[in-house]
N, C-alpha and C positions, 0 to 999 in steps of 0.2 A: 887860809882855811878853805877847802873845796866844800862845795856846796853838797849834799847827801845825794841829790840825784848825780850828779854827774859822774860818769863813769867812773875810774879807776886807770892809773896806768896800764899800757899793755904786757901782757907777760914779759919776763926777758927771752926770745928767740932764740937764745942759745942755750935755755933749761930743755925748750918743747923741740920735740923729734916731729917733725912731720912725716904720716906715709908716704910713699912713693905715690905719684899726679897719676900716673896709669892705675893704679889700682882703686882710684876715685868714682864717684859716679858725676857725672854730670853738675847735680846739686851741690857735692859734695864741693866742687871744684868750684863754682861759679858761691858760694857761700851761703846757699840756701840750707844747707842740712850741716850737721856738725862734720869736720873735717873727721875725727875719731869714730865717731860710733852712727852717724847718720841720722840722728834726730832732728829732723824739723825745725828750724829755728824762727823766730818771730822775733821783730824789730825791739827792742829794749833788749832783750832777755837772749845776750850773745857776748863772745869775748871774740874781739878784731884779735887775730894774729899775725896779722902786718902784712904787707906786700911779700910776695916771695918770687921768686926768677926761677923759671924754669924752661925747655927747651922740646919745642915742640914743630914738626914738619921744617923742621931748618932754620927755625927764629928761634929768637929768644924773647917769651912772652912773660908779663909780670900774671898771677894769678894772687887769689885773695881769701887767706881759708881765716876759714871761723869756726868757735866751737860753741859748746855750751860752757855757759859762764862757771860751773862747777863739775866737767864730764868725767866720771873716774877712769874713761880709756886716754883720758891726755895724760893722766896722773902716773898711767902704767906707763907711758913711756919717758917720762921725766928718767 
């Protein structure tokens, strides 16, 4: 039995659509604001959506989106 604080599994990554990394902000990208809708996010009060690969100036860079733990624009794109 998991303890009430602790997290929660992460979504399944193959329910949630991610936007396209260029259409990101900065924040959005580096995992300070919600990957979906851009809210602010603060330490507890976030869903990890795991590593993702993507391909930027010739690399291939891992990046790290987050949302809000209940965003209804991740919901729209399920």
């Amino acid at each position: 039995m998991r303890h009430p604080s602790t997290p929660g599994p992460p979504p399944d990554r193959r329910l949630v659509t991610l936007p396209p990394v260029v259409t990101l902000s900065a924040q959005q990208q580096r995992g300070v604001h919600c990957v979906f809708c851009g809210t602010a996010l603060h330490t507890g009060a976030v869903r990890d959506l795991g590593p993702q690969l993507t391909e930027a100036h010739g690399s291939v860079v891992q990046w790290f989106p987050r949302s809000c733990p209940s965003c209804p624009a991740e919901q729209a794109c399920r």
